[in-house]
C-alpha angles and dihedrals in degrees: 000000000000146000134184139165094243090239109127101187122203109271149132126302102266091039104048084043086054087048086043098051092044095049091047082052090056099049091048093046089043081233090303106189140121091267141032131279112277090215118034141184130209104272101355113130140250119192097211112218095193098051094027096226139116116251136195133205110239119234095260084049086225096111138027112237116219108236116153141026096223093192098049115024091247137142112262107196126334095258099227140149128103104309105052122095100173142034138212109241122186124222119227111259091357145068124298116283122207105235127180087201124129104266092216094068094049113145132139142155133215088232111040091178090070144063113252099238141061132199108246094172142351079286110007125103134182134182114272097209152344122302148148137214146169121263133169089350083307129114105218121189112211122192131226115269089040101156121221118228107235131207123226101298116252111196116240091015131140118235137207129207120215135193111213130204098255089055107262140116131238126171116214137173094246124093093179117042109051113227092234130021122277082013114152129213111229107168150313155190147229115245104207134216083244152025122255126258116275097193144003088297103077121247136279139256106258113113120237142131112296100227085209093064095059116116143164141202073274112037116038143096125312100236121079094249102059086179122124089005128124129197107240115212081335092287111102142334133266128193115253101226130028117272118278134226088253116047103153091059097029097030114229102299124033127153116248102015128124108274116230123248139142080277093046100026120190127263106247112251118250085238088065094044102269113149098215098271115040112097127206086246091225133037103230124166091253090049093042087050087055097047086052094059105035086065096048096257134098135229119257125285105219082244097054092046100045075053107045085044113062128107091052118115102267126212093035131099125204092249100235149040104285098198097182125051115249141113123334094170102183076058108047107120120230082256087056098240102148131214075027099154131004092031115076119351108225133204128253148193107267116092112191149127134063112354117253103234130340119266137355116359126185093207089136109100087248097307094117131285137280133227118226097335122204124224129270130246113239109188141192105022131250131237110291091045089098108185091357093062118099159067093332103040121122131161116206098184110090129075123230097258086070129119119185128194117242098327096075122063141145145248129175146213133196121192122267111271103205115169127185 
């Protein structure tokens, strides 16, 4: 430790060494020492020995800045003020990064290829891995096993994880008012009326988290709600439930809704001039297409579906019209998307087949015409399919005018979002 004024007067050979020496001591141990300089220079550093922090003269010289935590690694202070334009972050596990990010935004994880959290129990979550992450103006650096405190648990219910400002974690069903102040949502998950399937025989009815629904600030679904929805084979997302009859209030997949069909038609969404009550009056391909992407997902691909949807029992169908989402446990996929076979069929995609009719045909509820339009793909079967319902099935036979009561649904999918 050492500290000196920087003036080497003019003096004899053992003494100017002595100066020298001193001075050199002072640059390599950035003025380490219990108390400040007694001579200071606009931005040049202490290393604090009381406090244990590096410090940094301001540009006026008339105050130190706090900018580094020299016994753990750990952010200090933000820097800020007007004349910073970049912070010290430290990685997790590893030296300190420059980083012209926003501070406020700050979150990252030791491990970017995985989801933060892990399912200790049917509702019971911990922390994966290590991360850290900005609260209340604050970066906090959380360990691995970190448990979540969890509310009373509400079947079919979508939950938030928050960060709050002392450090610890709370889950909530609000995505929207924060359980402390300053606190930040970070993630959630949806606890299910049911388990997945663990094989090719469906799940079962006992209530717990689906892992597959876990997700963070990155690593998480692509569309702005992340809620009801499960990562399939780590590719893409896939609601949970089939769509209701009122997405822009429930969002596309919610547990215990009426599911939308030509006899339950969606309300139209607010983005495609729907004024909150007024429904399409039928559920046609070209009207399901529009819902999809006016809520930021898409419709199924046969491949994804044929994907999203194993692990149910195949062959089979529920019996009857379900008529509110909810649990079909001999057909949960592995995934846990429920009613996922046997129940509505939903339209996809994939247009195909013989066409329809020759020609023009104004099929189109007054949005133009196609030419010799192809067929549509309707997958999965719906409850009175009996063996040929499942993962596999696909109908290539309606066009896509058509509405059908209580046979023809949708679900919907939206791409992986994964951020370093």
């Amino acid at each position: 430790m050492a500290q000196t004024d920087y003036d080497i007067v003019d003096q004899t050979g053992l003494s100017f060494l002595a100066d020298l020496n001193t001075t050199l001591d002072a640059i390599v141990s950035n003025n380490s020492g219990a108390t400040e300089p007694a001579t200071t220079f606009a931005y040049m550093w202490w290393a604090d020995t009381t406090s244990g922090l590096l410090k940094q003269r301001n540009a006026a010289n008339s105050a130190w800045v706090d900018k580094y935590n020299l016994s753990g690694g750990e952010l200090a202070e933000l820097s800020g003020g007007a004349d910073a334009n970049f912070t010290l972050m430290p990685q997790v596990g590893g030296d300190p990064i420059v980083s012209f990010k926003d501070t406020a935004k700050l979150f990252r994880k030791s491990n970017s290829s995985t989801v933060l959290f892990t399912k200790t129990g049917n509702f019971t979550v911990d922390t994966s891995q290590d991360f850290y992450a900005e609260a209340g103006g604050s970066v906090l650096t959380i360990a691995s096993g970190t448990a979540i405190t969890m509310p009373i648990a509400t079947t079919g219910t979508d939950y938030a994880v928050w960060l709050k400002t002392d450090g610890s974690l709370q889950a909530t069903t609000s995505f929207t008012s924060p359980p402390a102040t300053d606190a930040r949502k970070i993630g959630g998950f949806h606890y299910a009326p049911g388990s997945n399937a663990f094989a090719q025989a469906g799940g079962n009815s006992t209530p717990q988290i689906n892992e597959y629904s876990f997700w963070d600030l990155n690593y998480r679904p692509s569309t702005d709600d992340p809620r009801g929805m499960t990562l399939v084979a780590g590719g893409f997302w896939s609601d949970i439930y089939l769509l209701n009859t009122n997405p822009d209030v429930n969002g596309t997949s919610k547990y215990n809704e009426t599911i939308a069909d030509g006899s339950s038609p969606p309300v139209i969404p607010a983005t495609l001039g729907g004024n909150g009550s007024t429904t399409y009056g039928s559920l046609t391909w070209f009207e399901a297409m529009s819902i999809a992407t006016a809520m930021g997902k898409k419709a199924f691909t046969q491949p994804q579906f044929m994907t999203a949807m194993y692990g149910v029992t195949e062959a089979t169908d529920a019996g009857s019209d379900p008529g509110t989402t909810g649990l079909d446990a001999p057909r949960t996929s592995r995934w846990g998307v429920m009613q996922a076979t046997g129940n509505l069929r939903i339209w996809a995609q994939d247009r195909g087949g013989n066409y329809s009719t020759g020609g023009w045909n104004a099929n189109t509820d007054g949005f133009g015409s196609e030419y010799n339009a192809p067929n549509v793909s309707l997958l999965g079967g719906f409850w009175n399919n009996g063996v040929n319902a499942g993962s596999r099935f696909s109908d290539w036979g309606d066009s896509a005018s058509g509405s059908y009561t209580f046979s023809v649904g949708m679900r919907l999918v939206c791409d992986h979002l994964q951020l370093d």
